[in-house]
C-alpha positions in Angstrom: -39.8 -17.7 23.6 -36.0 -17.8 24.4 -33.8 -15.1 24.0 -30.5 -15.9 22.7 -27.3 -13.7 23.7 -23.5 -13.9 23.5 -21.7 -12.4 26.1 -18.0 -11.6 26.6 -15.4 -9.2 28.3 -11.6 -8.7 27.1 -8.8 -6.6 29.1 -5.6 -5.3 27.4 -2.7 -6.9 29.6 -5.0 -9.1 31.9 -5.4 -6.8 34.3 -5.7 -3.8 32.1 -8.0 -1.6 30.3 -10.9 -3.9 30.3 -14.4 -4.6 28.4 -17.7 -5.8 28.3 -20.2 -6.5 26.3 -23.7 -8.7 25.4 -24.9 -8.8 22.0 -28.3 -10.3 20.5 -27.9 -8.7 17.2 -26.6 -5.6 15.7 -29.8 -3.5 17.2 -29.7 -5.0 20.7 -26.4 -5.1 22.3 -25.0 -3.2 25.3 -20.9 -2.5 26.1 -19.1 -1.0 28.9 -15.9 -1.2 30.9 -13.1 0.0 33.4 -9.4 2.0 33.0 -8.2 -1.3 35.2 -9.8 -4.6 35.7 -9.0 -8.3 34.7 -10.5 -10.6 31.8 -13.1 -12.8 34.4 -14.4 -9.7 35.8 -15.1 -8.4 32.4 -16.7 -11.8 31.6 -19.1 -11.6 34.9 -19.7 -7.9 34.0 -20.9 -9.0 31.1 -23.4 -11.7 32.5 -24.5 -9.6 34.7 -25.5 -6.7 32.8 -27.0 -9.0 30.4 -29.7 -10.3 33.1 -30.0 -6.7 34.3 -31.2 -5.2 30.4 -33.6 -8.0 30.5 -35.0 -8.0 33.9 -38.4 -6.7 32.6 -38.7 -9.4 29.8 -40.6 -12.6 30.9 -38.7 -15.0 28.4 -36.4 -17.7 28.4 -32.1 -16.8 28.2 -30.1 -18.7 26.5 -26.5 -17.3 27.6 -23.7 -18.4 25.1 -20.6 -18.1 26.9 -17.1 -19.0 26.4 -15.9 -18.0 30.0 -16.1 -21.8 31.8 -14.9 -19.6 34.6 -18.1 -17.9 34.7 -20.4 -21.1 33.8 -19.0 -22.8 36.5 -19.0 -20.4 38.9 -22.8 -19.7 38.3 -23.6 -23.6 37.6 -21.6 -25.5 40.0 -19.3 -23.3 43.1 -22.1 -20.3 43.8 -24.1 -22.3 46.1 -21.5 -23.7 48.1 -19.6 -20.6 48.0 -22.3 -19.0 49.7 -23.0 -21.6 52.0 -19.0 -21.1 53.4 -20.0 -17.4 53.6 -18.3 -16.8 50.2 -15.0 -18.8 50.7 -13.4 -21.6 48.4 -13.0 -25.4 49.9 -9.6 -23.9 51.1 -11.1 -21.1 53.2 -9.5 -18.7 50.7 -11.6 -15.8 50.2 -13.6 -16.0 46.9 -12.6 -13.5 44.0 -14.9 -11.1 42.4 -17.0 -11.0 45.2 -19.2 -7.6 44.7 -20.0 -8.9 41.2 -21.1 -12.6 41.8 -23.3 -11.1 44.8 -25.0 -9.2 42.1 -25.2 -11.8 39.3 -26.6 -14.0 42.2 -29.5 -11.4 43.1 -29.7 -10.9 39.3 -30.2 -14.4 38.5 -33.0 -15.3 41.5 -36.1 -16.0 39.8 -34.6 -16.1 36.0 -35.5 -18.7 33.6 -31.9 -19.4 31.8 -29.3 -21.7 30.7 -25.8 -21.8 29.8 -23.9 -23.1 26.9 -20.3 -23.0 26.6 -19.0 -21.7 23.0 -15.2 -21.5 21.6 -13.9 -18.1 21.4 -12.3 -16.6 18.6 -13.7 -19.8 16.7 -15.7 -17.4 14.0 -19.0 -17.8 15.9 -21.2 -15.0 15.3 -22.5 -13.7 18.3 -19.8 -15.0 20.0 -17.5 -12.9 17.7 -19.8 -9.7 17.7 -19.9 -10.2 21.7 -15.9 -10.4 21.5 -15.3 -6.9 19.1 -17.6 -4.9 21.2 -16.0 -5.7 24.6 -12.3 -5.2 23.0 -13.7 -1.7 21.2 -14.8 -0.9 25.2 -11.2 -1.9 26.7 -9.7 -0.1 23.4 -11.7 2.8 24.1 -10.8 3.0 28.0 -6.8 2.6 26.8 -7.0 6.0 24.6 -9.0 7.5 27.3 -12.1 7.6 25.6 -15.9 5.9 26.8 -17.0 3.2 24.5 -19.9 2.8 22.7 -22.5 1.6 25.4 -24.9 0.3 22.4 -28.3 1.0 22.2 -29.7 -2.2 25.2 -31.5 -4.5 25.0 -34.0 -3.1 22.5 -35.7 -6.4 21.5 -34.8 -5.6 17.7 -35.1 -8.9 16.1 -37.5 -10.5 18.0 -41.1 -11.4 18.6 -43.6 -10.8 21.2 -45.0 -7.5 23.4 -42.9 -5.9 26.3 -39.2 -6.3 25.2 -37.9 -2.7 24.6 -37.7 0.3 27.1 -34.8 -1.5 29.0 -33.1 1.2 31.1 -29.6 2.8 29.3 -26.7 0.8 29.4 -24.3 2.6 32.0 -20.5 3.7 30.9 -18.8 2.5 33.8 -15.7 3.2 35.1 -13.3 2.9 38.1 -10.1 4.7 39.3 -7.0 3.3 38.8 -5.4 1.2 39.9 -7.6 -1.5 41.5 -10.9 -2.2 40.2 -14.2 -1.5 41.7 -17.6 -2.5 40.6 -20.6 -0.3 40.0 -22.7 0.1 42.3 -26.0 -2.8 41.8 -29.2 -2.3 40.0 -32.3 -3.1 42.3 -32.8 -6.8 41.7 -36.3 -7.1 39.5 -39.2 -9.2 40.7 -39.5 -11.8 38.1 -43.0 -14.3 38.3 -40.9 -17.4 38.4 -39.2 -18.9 41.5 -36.8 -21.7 39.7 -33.9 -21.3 37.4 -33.1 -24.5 35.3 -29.4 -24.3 34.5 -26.8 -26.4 32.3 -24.5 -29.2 33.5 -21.9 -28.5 34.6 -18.9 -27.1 33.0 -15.4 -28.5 33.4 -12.7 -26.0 33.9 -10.5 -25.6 31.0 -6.8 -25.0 31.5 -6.6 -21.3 31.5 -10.3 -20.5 33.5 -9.2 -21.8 37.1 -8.9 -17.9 38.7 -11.5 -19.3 41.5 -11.4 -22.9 40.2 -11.6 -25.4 43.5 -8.8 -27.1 41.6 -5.1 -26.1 41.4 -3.4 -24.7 38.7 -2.4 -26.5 35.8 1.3 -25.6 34.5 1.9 -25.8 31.0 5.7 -25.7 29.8 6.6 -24.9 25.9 9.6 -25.1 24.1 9.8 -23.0 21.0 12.8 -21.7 18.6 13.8 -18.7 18.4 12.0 -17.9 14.9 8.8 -19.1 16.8 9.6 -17.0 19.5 9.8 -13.9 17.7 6.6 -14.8 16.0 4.9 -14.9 18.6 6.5 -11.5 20.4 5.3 -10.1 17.1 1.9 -11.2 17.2 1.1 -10.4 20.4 2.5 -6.6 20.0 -0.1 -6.4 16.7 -2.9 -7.5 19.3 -1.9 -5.2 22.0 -2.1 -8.6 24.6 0.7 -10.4 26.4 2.2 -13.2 24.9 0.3 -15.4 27.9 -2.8 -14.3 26.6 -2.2 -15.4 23.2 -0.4 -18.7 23.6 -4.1 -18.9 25.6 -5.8 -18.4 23.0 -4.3 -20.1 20.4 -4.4 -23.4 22.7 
């Protein structure tokens, strides 16, 4: 059997109030997030927590994704990351550190795969992923705790042992630099190899910790589509940098 899961994260003003969240279906889904943190944290939060409220579930995961940041990190720069002690080709340190040591533990003896999706493209989990991790960054903006869902609860599916996940934890971090949770013990799972997708090519706006340099992208618009877009982005609550992203 495969289990099938969207996961995405979302932070108001990138960094910002920020969000996680994994979804399955509307009775297995888990949320969570920080007062400050940046969007690709929220997307490897995400990940991670996903592998964590199914650690105790010997099935397939089929990770739907529309971070190429995070496929790619996972897929193709982890293992020679690691093998530089956690540095880029450049010798840079790598960023987000504490959380890809803990997807990597989380991930060791997982069967999974990745598939890139299209946000904000109207698919489902993808979309239900999306809302809950923008309800948790909302939430953490008004200075509230989201809702952390009910975990993995294995409504939906088939088969014996897939509910009594442990709780989904409400994280959060003082302001104004952003710091992890502290790691779940990594479960012993009865299979030693993880087959994984191809690779990923970066897309223009997921090159954070890309070996690649940054791609600069110049726009000319009129004043009326200026203002537009000033508009739209206050309705959103998101910079206008994050939605010209976005919308490209």
């Amino acid at each position: 059997m495969t289990i099938t899961a969207a996961a995405d994260g979302s932070a108001l003003g990138n960094p910002g109030p920020a969000g996680w969240a994994w979804y399955v279906d509307d009775g297995c889904w888990g949320a969570g997030g920080w007062k400050h943190a940046t969007n690709n944290q929220g997307e490897l939060k995400a990940v991670l927590e996903l592998f964590r409220a199914t650690a105790h579930v010997d099935d397939d995961l089929l990770v739907l994704c529309d971070s190429q940041y995070v496929i790619n990190s996972v897929t193709k720069w982890m293992t020679g990351w690691k093998a530089k002690g956690w540095r880029k080709g450049d010798g840079k340190p790598v960023l987000n550190l504490e959380l890809l040591k803990e997807l990597d533990a989380a991930l060791a003896g997982r069967r999974y795969r990745f598939e890139w999706v299209k946000g904000h493209a109207n698919h489902p989990l993808n979309e239900a992923a999306d809302e809950r991790a923008r309800g948790a960054a909302e939430a953490f903006q008004r200075g509230r705790l989201p809702d952390a869902g009910p975990g993995f609860t294995g409504a939906g599916l088939t088969g014996a042992g897939r509910a009594g996940a442990p709780e989904i934890s409400r994280d959060s971090a003082p302001e104004p630099e952003f710091e992890p949770a502290a790691a779940a013990p990594a479960a012993t799972a009865p299979v030693a190899t993880a087959p994984v997708a191809a690779p990923v090519q970066p897309g223009l706006f997921d090159l954070d910790d890309a070996e690649t340099p940054p791609v600069s992208l110049t726009l000319e618009l009129t004043a009326d589509e200026h203002a537009r877009l000033v508009s739209r982005a206050r309705e959103r609550g998101v910079s206008i940098d994050e939605l010209v992203r976005g919308l490209i």
